[in-house]
C-alpha positions in Angstrom: 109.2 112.4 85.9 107.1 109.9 84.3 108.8 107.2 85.4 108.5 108.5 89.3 104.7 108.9 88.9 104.5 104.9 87.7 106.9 104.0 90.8 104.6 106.2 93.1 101.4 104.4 91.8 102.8 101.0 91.6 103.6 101.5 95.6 100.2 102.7 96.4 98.4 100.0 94.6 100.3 97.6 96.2 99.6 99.1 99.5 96.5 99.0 99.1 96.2 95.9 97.9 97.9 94.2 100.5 96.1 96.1 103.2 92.3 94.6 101.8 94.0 91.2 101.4 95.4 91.4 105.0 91.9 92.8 106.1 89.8 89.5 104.3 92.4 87.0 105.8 91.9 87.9 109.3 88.3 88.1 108.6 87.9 84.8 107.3 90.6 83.4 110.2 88.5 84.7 112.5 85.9 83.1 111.1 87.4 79.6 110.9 88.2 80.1 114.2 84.9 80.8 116.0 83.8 77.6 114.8 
């Protein structure tokens, strides 16, 4: 059960995380790109 819960959080954090660093990299390629 334990072990699930890790699993679970593991995949949410690295949802998350991905989503914000896929969010700042279009930002900033944007940005590069108006230029």
């Amino acid at each position: 059960m334990f072990i699930d819960d890790v699993i679970t959080m593991g995949i949410g954090a690295l949802a998350s995380i991905s989503l914000f660093v896929a969010v700042v990299g279009f930002i900033v390629w944007k940005d590069m790109h108006k230029r």
